[in-house]
N, C-alpha and C positions, 0 to 999 in steps of 0.2 A: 656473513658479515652484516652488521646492523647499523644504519644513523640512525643516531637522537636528537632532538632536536627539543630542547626544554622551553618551553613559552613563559611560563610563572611554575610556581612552589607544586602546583599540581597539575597540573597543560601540558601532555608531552606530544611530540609527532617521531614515532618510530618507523623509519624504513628495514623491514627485516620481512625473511621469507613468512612468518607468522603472521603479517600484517598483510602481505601481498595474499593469502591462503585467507585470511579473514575477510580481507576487502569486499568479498563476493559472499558473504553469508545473510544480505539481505537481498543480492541481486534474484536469488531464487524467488522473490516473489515481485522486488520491482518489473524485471527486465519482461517475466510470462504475462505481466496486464497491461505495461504500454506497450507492448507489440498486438495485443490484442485489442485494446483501445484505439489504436493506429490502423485496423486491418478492417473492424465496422464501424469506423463515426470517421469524421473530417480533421478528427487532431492531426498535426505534424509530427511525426516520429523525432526528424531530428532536433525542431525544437524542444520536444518534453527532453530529449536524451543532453540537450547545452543545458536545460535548467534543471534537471537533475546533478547533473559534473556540476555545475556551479554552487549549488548548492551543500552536497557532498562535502566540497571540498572546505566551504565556507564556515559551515555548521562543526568538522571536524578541527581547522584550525581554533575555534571560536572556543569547543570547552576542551580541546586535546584528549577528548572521546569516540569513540569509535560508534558516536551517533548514529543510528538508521534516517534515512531520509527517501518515505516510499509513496505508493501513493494512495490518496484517501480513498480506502475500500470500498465503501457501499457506495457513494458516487462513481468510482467506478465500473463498481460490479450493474448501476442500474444503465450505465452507459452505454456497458457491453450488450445489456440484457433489450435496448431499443428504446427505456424508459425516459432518458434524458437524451436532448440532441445536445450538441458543442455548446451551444450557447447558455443552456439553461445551467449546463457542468460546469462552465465558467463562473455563472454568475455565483452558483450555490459555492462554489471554493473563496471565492470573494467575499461574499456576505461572512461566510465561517471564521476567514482570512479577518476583516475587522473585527468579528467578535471575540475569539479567540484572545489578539491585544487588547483589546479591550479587558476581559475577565483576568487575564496575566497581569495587566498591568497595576488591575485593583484587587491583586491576590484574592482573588473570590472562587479560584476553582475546586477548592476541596469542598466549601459551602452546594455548590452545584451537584457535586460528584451524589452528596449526601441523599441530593431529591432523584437520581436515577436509578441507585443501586445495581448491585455488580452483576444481577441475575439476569437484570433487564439488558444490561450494557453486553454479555455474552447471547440473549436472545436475536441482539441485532445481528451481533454475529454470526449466529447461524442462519438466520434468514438471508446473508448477503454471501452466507457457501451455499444455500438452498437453490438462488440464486443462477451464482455460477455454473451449479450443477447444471439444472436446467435447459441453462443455455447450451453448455458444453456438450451435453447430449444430443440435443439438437442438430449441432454442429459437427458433432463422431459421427452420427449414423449416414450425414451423407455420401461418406466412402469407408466403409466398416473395413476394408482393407490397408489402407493409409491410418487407421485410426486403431486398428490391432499392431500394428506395427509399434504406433506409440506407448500402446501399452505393453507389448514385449519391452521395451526399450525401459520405461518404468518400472517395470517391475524386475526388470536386471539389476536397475540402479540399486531398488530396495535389498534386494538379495546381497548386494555387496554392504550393505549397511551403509547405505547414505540416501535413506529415505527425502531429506531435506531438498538435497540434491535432484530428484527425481526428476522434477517440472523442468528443471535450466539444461537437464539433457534430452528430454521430448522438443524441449525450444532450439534445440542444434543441430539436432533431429530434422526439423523442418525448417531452417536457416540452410543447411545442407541441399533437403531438396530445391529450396528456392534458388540458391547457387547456382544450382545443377541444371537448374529451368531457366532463368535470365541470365547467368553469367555473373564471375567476380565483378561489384561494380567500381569505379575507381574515387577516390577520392573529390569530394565538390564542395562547394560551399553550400550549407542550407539556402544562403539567400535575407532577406527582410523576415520576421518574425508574422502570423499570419495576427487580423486582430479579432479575437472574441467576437462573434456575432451577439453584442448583448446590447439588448433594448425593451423597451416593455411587454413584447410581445413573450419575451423569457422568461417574466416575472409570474410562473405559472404553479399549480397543484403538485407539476413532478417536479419542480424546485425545489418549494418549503419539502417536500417529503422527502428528497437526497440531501437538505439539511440539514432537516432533525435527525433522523438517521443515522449521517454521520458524524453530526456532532456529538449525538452516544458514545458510537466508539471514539474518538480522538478524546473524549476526557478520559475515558476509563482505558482504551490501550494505548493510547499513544501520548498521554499526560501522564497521569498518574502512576498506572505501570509499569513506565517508561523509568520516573524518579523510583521506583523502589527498588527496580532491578539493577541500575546506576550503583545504588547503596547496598546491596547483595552481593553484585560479584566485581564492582569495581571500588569497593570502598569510600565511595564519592557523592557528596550531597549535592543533587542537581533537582529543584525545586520544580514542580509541578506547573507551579507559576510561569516559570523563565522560559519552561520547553513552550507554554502555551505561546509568550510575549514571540519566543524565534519561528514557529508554527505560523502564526499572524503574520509575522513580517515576507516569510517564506511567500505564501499565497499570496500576498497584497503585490507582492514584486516578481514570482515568477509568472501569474498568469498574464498578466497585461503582453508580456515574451512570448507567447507561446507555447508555457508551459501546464500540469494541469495540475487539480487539485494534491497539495503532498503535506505528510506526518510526521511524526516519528514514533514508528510504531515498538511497540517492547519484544516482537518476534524476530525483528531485521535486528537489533544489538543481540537479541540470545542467542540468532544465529553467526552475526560476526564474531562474538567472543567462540561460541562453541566452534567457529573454525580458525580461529588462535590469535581476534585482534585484540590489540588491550589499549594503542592509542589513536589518537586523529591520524595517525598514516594513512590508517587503511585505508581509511576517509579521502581523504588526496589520492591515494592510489584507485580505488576506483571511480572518482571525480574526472580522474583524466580519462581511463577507461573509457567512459561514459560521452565525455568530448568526441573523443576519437570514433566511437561509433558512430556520432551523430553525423562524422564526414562520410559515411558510409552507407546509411541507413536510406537508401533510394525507392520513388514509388513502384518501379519496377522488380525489386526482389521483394516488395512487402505483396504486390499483387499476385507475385510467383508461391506467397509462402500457402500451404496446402492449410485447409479447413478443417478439416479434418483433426489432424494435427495438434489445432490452435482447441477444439472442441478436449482433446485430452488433456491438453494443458490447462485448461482451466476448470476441468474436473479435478485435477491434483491441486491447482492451487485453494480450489471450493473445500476436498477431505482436510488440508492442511489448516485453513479458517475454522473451521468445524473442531478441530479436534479440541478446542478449548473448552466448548458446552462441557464435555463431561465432569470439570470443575467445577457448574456452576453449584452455587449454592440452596439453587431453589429448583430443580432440573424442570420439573412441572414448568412452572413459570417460564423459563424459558426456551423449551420446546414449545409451548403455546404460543411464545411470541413469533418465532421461527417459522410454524406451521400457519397462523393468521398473517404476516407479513405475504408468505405465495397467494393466499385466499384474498386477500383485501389490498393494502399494499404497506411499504413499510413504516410511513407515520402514523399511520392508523394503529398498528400491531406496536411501537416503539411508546405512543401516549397511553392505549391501555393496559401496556406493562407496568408505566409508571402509577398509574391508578391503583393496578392490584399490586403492586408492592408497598406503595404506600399505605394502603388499606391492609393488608396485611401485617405492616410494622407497628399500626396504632395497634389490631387486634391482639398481637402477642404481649404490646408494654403494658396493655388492659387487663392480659389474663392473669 
């Protein structure tokens, strides 16, 4: 049995087991990095987990699309990695948060798109699964037993053909052992919202560089990408622009809350539709979801959850990042970015991408 719920001529909110089955086709990669961003830095779990519900839910009524709403990668991935503390990840989602509206509002982002090109914008890419790898490793070998375990359990998933799936069941995986170590905890209130350590001492070298960084990818995967896939498999013209204008607003209002740098990436929609959403339900259905854990997400089962663990999960989430390089268009170019991003750091390897792409665009319209 299904409700519909019609907004306007093209806006629908479906409740139906497709939508409930979809709901969770971006969670596989939200839910593996705020638990992990929650477990080494000072963020609050249940706050990121209310401004994600809220937003889900908000974004989903808003085009009655089965929008992703996840969180900005490379800021992440350098948060996990020790490179940014809480403050300087706040600030840089903030800063991105006004520009963002800012460039949406003056429909300037395909002009932008034009000066990073798509090779460069997948080399950040892989340098922010290089990254995760990294860390994840790190973080396996300190109990190679708890951490073969995970990857039995991943590599079961894949064998049943739900690769995708892989990472959200290592993550239950160790939600389980933490259970099992602290106890079912019961329902509480988060509490007041913690606030952003930001001042000028954040305004630092690893800010601008989890800036630019990630303002790469959010024009090219989680703007631009985001609109073409809209128009591929949902028949729906949702402008580059508008994602940038709701992206802005998103950051400028969840972080002050509590919550931390978010997207909308074109991975989290090709996985909600590829697990059967087609409108803003889903959206609402894992919006609540995402509440309801935030009642539950205590610093007592995050300190129970194993390390190990978290070290496999974000090696799956890193193979999953990754696996887009093989489309790039220039592979050289961006495995070089990838490989100079670990060696140097990531604005350094993201501006001299743009140099040799550009330097290479004039060379070819010369030849």
């Amino acid at each position: 049995m299904a409700v519909s719920i019609t907004l306007s001529e093209r806006r629908r909110l479906e409740l139906s087991w497709n939508e409930v089955t979809g709901a969770f086709g971006d969670s596989v990669t939200v839910l593996p990095i705020v638990v992990a961003l929650a477990l080494v830095t000072s963020v609050s779990l249940p706050h990121v987990l209310i401004a994600f519900g809220l937003f889900q839910v908000v974004w989903g009524v808003h085009y009655g699309l089965p929008l992703s709403v996840e969180p900005m990668k490379a800021l992440a991935a350098l948060a996990i990695a020790g490179a940014l503390s809480y403050g300087e990840l706040a600030l840089a989602g903030l800063l991105l948060g006004g520009l963002l509206l800012t460039l949406g509002s003056a429909g300037a982002l395909a002009r932008v798109e034009r000066w990073i090109g798509e090779p460069v914008i997948r080399g950040v890419q892989l340098a922010v699964a290089l990254l995760l790898l990294q860390t994840g490793f790190s973080l396996a070998i300190a109990d190679l037993t708890l951490a073969g375990l995970g990857l039995l359990v991943a590599l079961g998933v894949v064998a049943l053909g739900r690769y995708r799936a892989s990472a959200l069941a290592v993550l239950a995986v160790g939600a389980l052992i933490a259970v099992a170590s602290a106890g079912l905890p019961a329902p509480q209130s988060p509490g007041l919202p913690p606030i952003p350590p930001i001042g000028p001492e954040t305004l630092t070298v690893a800010t601008a560089d989890g800036f630019l960084a990630q303002f790469a990818m959010t024009i090219g995967n989680a703007a631009l990408a985001t609109s073409l896939l809209f128009a591929d498999r949902f028949d729906r013209e949702v402008s580059p622009d508008k994602l940038s204008r709701s992206m802005g607003v998103t950051n400028l209002v969840s972080i002050p809350i509590g919550g931390i740098p978010m997207c909308h990436g074109c991975d989290g929609v090709a996985g909600k539709h590829a697990f059967g959403a087609r409108t803003g339900g889903a959206n609402l259905i894992v919006g609540i979801v995402y509440l309801g854990l935030a009642l539950v997400a205590s610093a007592a089962l995050l300190a129970a959850f194993p390390l190990a663990i978290l070290g496999v999960l974000l090696a799956l989430v890193a193979l999953s990042l990754g696996e887009s390089v093989r489309h790039s268009s220039n592979l050289a170019l961006t495995v070089g970015i990838g490989l100079l991003a670990l060696v140097v750091n990531l604005a350094v390897a993201f501006l001299a991408g743009i140099l040799v792409f550009l330097a290479l665009k004039r060379y070819r319209r010369g030849v």
